[in-house]
MARDRENMAR-760815 format. One record per atom (N, C-alpha, C): y, x, z; residue in one letter. Coordinates in Angstrom, 1 decimal, always signed. Example, Ala and Ser with C-alpha at 12.3 -4.5 7.8 and 13.67 -1.06 7.14 Angstrom:
<rs>
-5.7  +13.2  +7.8  A
-4.5  +12.3  +7.8  A
-3.3  +13.2  +7.8  A
-2.2  +12.8  +7.1  S
-1.1  +13.7  +7.1  S
+0.0  +12.9  +7.9  S
</rs>
This chain:
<rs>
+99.9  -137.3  -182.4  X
+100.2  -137.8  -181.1  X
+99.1  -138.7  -180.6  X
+98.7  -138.3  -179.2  X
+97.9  -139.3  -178.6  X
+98.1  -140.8  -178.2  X
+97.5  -141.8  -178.5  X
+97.9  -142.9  -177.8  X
+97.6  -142.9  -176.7  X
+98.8  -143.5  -175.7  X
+98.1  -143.6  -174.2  X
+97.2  -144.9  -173.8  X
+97.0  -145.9  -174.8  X
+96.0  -146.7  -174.4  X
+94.5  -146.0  -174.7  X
+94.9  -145.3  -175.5  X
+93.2  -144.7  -176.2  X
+92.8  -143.8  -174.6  X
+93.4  -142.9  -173.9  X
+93.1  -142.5  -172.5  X
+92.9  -143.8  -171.7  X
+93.3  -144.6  -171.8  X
+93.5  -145.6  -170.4  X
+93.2  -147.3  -171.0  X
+92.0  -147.3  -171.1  X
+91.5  -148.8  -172.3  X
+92.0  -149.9  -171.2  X
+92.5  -150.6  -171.7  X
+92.4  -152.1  -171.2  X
+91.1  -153.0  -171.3  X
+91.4  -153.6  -170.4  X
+90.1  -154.4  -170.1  X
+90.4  -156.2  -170.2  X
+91.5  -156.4  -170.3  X
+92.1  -157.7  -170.6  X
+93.1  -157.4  -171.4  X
+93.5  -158.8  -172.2  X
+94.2  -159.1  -172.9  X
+95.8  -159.2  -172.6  X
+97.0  -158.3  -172.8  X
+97.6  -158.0  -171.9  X
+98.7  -159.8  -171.7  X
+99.4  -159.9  -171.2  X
+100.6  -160.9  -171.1  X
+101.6  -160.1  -171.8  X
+102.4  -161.3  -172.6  X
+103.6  -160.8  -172.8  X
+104.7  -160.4  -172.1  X
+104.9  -159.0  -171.9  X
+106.1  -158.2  -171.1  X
+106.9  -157.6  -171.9  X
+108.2  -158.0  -171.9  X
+109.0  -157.6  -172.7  X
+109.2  -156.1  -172.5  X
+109.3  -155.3  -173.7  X
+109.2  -153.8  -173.9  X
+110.8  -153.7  -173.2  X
+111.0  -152.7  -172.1  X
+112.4  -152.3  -171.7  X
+112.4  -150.6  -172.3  X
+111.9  -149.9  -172.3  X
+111.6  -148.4  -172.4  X
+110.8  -147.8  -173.1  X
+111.1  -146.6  -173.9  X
+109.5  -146.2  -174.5  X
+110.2  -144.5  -174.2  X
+108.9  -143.8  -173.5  X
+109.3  -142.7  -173.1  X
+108.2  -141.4  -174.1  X
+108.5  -140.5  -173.4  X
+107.2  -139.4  -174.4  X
+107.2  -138.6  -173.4  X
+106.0  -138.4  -173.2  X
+105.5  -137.1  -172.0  X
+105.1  -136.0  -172.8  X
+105.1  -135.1  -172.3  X
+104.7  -133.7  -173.2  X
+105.5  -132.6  -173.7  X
+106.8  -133.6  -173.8  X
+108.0  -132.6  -174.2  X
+108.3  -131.7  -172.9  X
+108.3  -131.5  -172.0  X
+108.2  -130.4  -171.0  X
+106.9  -129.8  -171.0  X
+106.2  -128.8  -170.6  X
+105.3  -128.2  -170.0  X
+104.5  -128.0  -168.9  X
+105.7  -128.0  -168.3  X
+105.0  -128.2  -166.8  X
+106.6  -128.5  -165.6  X
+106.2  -128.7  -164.2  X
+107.1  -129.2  -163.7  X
+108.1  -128.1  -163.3  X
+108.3  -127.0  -163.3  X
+109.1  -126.5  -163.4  X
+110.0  -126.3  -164.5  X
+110.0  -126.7  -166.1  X
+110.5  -127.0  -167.2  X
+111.0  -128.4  -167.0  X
+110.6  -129.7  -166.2  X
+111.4  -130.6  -165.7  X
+112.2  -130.7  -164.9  X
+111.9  -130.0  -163.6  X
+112.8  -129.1  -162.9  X
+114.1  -128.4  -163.4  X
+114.1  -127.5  -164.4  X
+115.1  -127.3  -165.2  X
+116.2  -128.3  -166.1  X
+115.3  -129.1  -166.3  X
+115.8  -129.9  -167.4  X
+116.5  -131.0  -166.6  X
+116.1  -131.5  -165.8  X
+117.0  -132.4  -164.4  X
+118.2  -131.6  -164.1  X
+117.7  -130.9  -163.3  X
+118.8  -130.0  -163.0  X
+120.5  -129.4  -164.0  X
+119.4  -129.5  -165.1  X
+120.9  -128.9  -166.3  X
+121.7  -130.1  -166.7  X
+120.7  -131.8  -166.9  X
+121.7  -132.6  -166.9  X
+122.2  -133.0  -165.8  X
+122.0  -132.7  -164.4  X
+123.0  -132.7  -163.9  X
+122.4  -134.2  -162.7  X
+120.8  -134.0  -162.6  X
+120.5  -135.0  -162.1  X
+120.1  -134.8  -160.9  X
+120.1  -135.1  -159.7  X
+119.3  -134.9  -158.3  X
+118.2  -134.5  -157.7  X
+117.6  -133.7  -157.4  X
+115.9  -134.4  -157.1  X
+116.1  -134.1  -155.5  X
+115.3  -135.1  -154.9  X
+114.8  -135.5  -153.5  X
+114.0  -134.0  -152.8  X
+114.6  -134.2  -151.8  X
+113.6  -132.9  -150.9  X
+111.8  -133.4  -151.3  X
+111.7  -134.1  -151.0  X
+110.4  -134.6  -151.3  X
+109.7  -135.5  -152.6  X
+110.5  -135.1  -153.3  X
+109.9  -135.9  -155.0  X
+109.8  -134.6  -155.7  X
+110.8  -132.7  -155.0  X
+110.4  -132.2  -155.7  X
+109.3  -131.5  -155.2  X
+108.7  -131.9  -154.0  X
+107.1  -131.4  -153.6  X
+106.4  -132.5  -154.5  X
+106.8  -133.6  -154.8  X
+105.6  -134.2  -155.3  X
+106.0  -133.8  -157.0  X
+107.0  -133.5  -157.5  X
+106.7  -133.0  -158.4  X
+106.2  -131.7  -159.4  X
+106.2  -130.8  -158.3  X
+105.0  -129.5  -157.9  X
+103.8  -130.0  -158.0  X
+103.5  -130.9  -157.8  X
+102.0  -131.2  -158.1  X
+101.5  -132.4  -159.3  X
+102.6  -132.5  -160.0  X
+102.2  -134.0  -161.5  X
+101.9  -132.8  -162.4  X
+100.8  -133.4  -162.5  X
+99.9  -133.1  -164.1  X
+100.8  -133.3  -165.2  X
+101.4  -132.3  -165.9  X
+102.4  -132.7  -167.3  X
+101.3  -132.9  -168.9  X
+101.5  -133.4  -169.0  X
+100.7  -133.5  -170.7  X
+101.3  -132.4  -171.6  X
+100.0  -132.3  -172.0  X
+100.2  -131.0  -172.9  X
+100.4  -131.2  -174.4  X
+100.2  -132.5  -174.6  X
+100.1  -133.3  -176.0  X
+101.5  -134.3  -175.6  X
+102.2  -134.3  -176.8  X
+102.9  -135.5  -177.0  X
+102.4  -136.9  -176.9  X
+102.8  -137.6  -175.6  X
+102.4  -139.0  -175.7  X
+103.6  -140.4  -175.7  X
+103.9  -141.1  -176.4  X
+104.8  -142.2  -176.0  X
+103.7  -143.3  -175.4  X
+105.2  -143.7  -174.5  X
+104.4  -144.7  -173.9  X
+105.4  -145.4  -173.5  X
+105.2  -147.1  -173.8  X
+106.1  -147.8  -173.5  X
+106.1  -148.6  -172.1  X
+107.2  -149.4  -171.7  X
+107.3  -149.4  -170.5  X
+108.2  -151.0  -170.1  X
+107.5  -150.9  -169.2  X
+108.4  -152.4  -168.7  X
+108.4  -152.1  -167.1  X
+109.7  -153.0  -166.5  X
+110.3  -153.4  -165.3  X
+110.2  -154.7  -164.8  X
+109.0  -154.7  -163.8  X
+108.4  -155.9  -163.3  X
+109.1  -156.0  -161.7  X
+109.2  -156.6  -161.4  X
+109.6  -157.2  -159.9  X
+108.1  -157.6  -159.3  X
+108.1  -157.3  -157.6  X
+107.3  -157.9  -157.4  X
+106.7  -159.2  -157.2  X
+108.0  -159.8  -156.8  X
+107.8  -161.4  -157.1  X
+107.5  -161.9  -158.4  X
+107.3  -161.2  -159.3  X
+107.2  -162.0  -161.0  X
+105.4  -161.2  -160.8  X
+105.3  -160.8  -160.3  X
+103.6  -160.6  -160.3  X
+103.0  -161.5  -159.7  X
+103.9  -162.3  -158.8  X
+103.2  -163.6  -158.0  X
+103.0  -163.5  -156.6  X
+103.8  -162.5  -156.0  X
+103.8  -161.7  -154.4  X
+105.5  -162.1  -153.9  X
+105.4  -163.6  -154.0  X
+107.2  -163.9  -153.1  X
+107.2  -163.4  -152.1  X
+106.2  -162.8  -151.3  X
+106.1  -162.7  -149.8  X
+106.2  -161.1  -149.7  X
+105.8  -159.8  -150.9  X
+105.8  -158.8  -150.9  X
+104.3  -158.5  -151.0  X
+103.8  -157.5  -151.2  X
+102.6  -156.9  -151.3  X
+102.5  -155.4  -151.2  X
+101.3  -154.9  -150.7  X
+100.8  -153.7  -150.5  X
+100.6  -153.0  -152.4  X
+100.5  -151.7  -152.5  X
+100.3  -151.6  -153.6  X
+99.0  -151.5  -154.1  X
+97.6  -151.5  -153.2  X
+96.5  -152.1  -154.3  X
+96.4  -153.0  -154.9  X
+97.0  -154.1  -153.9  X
+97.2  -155.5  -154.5  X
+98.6  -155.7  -156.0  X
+99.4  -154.8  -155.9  X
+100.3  -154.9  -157.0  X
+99.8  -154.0  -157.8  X
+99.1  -153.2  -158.0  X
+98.0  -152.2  -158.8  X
+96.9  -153.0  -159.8  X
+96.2  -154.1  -158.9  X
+95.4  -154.8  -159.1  X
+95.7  -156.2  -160.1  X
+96.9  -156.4  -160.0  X
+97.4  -157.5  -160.5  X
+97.8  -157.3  -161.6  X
+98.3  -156.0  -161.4  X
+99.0  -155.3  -163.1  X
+98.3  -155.5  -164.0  X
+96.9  -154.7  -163.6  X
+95.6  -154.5  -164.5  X
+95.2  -155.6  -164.8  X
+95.4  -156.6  -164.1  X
+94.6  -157.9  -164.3  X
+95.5  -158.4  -165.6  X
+97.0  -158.3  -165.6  X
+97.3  -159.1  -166.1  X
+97.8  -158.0  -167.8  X
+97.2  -157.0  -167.8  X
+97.3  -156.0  -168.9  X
+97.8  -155.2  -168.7  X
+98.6  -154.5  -167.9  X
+99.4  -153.5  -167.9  X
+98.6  -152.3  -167.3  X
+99.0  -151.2  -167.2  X
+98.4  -149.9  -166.9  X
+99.5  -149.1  -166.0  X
+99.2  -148.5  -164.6  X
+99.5  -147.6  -163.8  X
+100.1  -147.0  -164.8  X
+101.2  -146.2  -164.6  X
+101.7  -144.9  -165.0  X
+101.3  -143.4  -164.8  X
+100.9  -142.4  -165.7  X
+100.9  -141.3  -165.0  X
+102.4  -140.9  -164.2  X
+102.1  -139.7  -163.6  X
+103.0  -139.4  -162.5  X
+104.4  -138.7  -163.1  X
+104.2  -138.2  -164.9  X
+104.9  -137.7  -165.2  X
+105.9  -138.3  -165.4  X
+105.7  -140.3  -165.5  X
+106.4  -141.1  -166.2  X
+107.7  -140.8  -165.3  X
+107.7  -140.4  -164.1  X
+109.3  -140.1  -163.2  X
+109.8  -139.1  -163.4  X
+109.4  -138.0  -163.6  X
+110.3  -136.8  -164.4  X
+111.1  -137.7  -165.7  X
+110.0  -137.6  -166.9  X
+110.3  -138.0  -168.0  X
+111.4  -139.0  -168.1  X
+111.3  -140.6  -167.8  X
+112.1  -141.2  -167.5  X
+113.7  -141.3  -166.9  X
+113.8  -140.3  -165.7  X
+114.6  -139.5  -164.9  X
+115.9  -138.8  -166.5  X
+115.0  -138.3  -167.3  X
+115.6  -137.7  -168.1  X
+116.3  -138.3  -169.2  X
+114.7  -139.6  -169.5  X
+115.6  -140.7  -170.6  X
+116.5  -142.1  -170.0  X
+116.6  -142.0  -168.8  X
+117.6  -143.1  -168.6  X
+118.6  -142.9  -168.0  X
+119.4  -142.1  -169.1  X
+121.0  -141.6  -169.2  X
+122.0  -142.6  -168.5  X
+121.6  -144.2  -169.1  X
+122.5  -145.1  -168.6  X
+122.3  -146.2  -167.5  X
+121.8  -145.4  -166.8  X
+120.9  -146.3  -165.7  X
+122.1  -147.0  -165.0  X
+122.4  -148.1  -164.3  X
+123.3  -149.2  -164.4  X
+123.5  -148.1  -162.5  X
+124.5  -148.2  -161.7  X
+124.6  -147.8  -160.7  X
+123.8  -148.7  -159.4  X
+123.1  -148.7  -158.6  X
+122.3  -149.4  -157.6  X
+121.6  -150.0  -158.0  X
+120.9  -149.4  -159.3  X
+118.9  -149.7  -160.1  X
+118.7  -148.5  -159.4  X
+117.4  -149.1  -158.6  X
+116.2  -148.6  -157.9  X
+114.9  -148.5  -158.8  X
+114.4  -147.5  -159.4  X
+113.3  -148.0  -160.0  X
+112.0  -147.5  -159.0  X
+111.0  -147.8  -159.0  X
+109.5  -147.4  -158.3  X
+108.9  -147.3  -159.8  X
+108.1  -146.0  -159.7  X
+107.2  -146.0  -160.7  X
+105.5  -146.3  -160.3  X
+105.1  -147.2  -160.6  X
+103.7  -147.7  -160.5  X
+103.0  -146.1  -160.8  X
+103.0  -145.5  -160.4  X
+101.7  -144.6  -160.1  X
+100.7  -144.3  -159.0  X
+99.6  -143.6  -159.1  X
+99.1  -143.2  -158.1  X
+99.5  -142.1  -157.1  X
+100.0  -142.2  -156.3  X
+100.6  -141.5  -155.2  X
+100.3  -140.1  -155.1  X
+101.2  -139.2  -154.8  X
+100.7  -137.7  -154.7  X
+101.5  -137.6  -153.0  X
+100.3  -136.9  -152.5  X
+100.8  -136.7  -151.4  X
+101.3  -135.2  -150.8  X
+102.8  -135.2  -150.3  X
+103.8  -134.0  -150.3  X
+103.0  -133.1  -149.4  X
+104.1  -131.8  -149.1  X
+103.5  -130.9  -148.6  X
+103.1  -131.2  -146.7  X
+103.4  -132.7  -145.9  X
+103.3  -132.8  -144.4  X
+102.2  -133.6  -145.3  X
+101.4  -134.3  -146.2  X
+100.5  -134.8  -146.7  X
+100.7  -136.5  -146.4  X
+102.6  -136.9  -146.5  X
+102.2  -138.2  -146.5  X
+102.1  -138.5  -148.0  X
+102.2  -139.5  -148.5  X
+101.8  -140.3  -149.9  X
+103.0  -140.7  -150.5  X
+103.3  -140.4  -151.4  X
+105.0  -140.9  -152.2  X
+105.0  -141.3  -154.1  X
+105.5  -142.2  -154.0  X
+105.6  -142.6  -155.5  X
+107.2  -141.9  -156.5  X
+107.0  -141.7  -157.5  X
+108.5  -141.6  -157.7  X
+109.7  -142.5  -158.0  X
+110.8  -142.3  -157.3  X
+111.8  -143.5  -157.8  X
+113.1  -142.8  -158.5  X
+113.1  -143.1  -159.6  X
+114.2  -143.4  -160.3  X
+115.4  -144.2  -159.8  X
+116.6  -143.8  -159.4  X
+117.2  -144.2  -158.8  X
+119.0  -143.4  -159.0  X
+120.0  -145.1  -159.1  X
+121.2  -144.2  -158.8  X
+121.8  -145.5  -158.1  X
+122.4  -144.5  -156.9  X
+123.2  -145.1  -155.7  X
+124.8  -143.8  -155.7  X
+125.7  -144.5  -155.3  X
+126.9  -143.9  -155.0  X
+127.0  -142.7  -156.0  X
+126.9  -143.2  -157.1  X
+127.5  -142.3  -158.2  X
+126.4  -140.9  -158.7  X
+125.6  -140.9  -157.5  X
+124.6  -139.9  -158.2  X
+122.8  -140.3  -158.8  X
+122.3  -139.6  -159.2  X
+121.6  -140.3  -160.5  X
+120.1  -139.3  -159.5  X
+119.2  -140.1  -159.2  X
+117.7  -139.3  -158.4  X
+117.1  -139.3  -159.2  X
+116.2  -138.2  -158.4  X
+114.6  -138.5  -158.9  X
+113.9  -137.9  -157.7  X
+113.5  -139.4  -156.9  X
+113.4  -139.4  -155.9  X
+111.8  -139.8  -155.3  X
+111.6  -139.4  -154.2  X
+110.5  -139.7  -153.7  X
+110.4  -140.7  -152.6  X
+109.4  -142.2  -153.1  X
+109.4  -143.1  -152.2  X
+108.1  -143.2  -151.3  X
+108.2  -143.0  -149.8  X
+107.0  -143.6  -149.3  X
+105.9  -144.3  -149.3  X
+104.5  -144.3  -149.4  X
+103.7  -145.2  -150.1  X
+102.6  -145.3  -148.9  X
+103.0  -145.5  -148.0  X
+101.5  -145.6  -146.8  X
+100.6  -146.9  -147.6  X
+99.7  -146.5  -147.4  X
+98.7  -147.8  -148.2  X
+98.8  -149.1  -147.1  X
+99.2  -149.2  -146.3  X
+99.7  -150.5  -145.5  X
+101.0  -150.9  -145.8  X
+101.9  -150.4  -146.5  X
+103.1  -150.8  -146.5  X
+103.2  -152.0  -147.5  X
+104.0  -152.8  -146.8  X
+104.3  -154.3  -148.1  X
+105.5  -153.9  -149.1  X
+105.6  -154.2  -150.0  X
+106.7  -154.0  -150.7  X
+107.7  -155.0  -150.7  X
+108.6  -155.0  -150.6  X
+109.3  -156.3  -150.8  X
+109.2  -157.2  -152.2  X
+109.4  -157.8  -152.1  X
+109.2  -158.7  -153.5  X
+110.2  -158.7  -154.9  X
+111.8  -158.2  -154.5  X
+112.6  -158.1  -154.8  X
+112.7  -156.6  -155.6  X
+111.7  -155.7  -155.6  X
+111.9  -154.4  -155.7  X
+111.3  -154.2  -156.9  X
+111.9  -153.6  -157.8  X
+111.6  -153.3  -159.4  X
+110.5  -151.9  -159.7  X
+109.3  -152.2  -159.9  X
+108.9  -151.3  -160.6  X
+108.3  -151.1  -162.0  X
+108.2  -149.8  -162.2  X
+107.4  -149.7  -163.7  X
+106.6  -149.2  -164.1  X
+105.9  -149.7  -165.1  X
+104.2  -149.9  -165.6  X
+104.3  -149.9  -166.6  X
+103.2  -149.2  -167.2  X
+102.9  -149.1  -168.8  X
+102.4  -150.1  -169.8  X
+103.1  -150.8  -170.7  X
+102.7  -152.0  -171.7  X
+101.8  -151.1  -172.7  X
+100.6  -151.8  -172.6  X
+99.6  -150.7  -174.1  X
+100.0  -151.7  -175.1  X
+100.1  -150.2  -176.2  X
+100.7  -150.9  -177.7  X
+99.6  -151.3  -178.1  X
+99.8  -152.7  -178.6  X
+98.6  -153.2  -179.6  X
+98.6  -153.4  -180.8  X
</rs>
């Protein structure tokens, strides 16, 4: 199994973030095998998270990768921020972007997701088929369980209050 810090080196010494999650990419194939596998447990996907997920790169190699749930305000943005600037901060402070697969995958391992957790996954944006830009969110509201696609205009502030997740590299 590959490590996903050995793809994606750190460049600082990370802060301590408590581990919430450790997922593994690779066990599907491609996004139609995630597609499926959503579907059969019985999980949602968004008009527009499943155009963005027609286009995530799936790993072809087993990778675990663990994971933490940062707020934007605990990055040091009480006022909200754009996401270069919460991109930027991550890295600064150790952490690593997620690939795009981390919202399929995730979607699948978090069976017990609490009812009105929003999650945002810190990735790089794929942009749908009208070509705007969307992140994936993990998400369950009124009893059903997403895997959803969130808006990502590169001007948009995030609120401060809004939970996303990013990769802790194992050391």
């Amino acid at each position: 199994m590959i490590k996903y810090s050995e793809l994606n080196p750190i460049k600082t010494k990370p802060r301590d973030f408590a581990l919430w999650k450790t997922v593994t990419l690779g066990l599907k194939k491609s996004p139609k095998d995630y597609r499926k596998a959503l579907e059969k447990d019985g999980y949602r996907i968004g008009d527009y998270a499943s155009l963005i997920l027609n286009k995530t790169e799936v790993s072809q190699t087993e990778v675990e990768l663990d994971l933490v749930v940062v707020t934007i305000g605990e990055l040091g943005f009480n006022e909200g921020a754009r996401r270069d600037k919460i991109y930027a901060r991550v890295i600064e402070l150790g952490l690593q972007v997620c690939p795009a697969e981390v919202g399929p995958a995730l979607r699948l391992a978090h069976k017990d997701q609490p009812r009105g957790e929003w999650l945002r996954i810190g990735m790089e944006p794929i942009t749908d088929s009208d070509g705007y830009l969307g992140v994936f969110g993990v998400d369950n509201g009124n009893d059903d369980r997403w895997l959803l696609s969130h808006y990502d205009n590169p001007d948009i502030v995030w609120n401060a209050d809004l939970q996303w997740v990013f990769v802790r590299p194992r050391k």
